[in-house]
C-alpha positions in Angstrom: -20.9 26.0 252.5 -22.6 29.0 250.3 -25.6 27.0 250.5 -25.8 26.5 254.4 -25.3 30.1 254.3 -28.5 30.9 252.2 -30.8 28.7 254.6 -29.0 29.8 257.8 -29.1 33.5 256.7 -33.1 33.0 255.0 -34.2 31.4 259.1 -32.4 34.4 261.0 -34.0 37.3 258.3 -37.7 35.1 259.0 -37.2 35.0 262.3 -35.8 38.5 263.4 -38.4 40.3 260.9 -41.5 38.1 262.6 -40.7 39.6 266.1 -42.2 43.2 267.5 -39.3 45.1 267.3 -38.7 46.8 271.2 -35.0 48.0 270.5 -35.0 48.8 266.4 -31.4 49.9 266.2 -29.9 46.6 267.9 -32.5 44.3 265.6 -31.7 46.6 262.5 -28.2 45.6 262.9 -29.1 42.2 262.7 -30.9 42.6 260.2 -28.8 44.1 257.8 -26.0 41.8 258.9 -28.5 38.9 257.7 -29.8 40.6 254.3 -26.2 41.8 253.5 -24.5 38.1 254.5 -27.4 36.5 252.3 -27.1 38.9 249.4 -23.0 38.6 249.4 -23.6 35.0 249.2 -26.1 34.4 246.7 -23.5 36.8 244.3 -20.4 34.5 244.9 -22.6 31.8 244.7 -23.2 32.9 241.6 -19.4 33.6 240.8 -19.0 29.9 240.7 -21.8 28.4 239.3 -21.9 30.6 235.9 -18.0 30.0 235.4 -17.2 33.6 236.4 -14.6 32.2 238.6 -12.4 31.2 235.4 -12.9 34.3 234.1 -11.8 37.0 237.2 -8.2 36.6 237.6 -8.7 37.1 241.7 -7.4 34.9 244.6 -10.4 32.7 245.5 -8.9 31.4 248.3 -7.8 34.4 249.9 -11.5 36.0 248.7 -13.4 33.1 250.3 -11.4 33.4 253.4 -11.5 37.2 253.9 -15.8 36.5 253.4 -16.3 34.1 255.5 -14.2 35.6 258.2 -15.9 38.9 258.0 -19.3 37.2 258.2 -18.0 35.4 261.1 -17.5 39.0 262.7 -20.6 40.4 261.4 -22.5 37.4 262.2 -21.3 36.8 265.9 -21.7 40.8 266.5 -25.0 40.5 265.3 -25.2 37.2 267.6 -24.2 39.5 270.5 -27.1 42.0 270.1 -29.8 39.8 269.4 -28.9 37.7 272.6 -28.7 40.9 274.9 -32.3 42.0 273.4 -33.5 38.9 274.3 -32.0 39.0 277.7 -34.2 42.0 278.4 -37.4 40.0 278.5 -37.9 40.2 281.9 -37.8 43.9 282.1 -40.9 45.6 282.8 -42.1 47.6 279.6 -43.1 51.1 281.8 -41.1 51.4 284.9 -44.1 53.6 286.4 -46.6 51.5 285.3 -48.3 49.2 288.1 -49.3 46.9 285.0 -46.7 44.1 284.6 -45.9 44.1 280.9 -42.6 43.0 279.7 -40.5 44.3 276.9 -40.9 40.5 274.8 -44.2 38.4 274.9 -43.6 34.9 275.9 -43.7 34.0 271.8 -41.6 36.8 270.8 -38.9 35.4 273.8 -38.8 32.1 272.0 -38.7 33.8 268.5 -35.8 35.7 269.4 -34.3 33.3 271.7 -34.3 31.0 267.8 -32.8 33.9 266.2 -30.1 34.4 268.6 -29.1 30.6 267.8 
């Protein structure tokens, strides 16, 4: 499970950080989710694989629960964002502007669409 977490978490950090950013407090959020969520993960990874767990007298039932449910949270509110900036790609960039440029470029649509997933 920690493991799917590292790849999962590595795609959405590669992905969110290769995109022009047109709304940087909803795509921070995301990112920091991601960083944080792959960070946490790579530490109680780490718990477990150098025998700390034997060590720390701590529930790690309760602990893996109360993680993985927060990063549920965290990861579907960051889900939520992400998806609503991608929704906006059809938005024209200047309201004023007779020039038709949207907020996302056809390739930054896709890349964020990927992200959102």
């Amino acid at each position: 499970v920690f493991l799917s977490l590292q790849v999962f978490g590595t795609i959405v950090w590669i992905l969110v950080a290769s995109t022009q950013i047109p709304l940087p407090v909803l795509q921070g959020w995301v990112m920091f989710v991601a960083v944080t969520a792959w960070l946490l993960s790579i530490v109680f990874l780490s718990v477990f694989l150098f025998g700390y767990a034997n060590r720390i007298a701590v529930n790690w039932n309760q602990a893996d629960f109360i993680f993985h449910g927060a990063t549920f949270v965290f990861y579907f509110g960051a889900f939520l964002l992400q998806a609503a900036t991608t929704s906006l790609h059809y938005f024209p960039r200047k309201f004023n502007s007779t020039i038709q440029e949207t907020i996302l470029s056809g390739r930054e649509y896709n890349i964020s669409i990927a992200a959102s997933v």
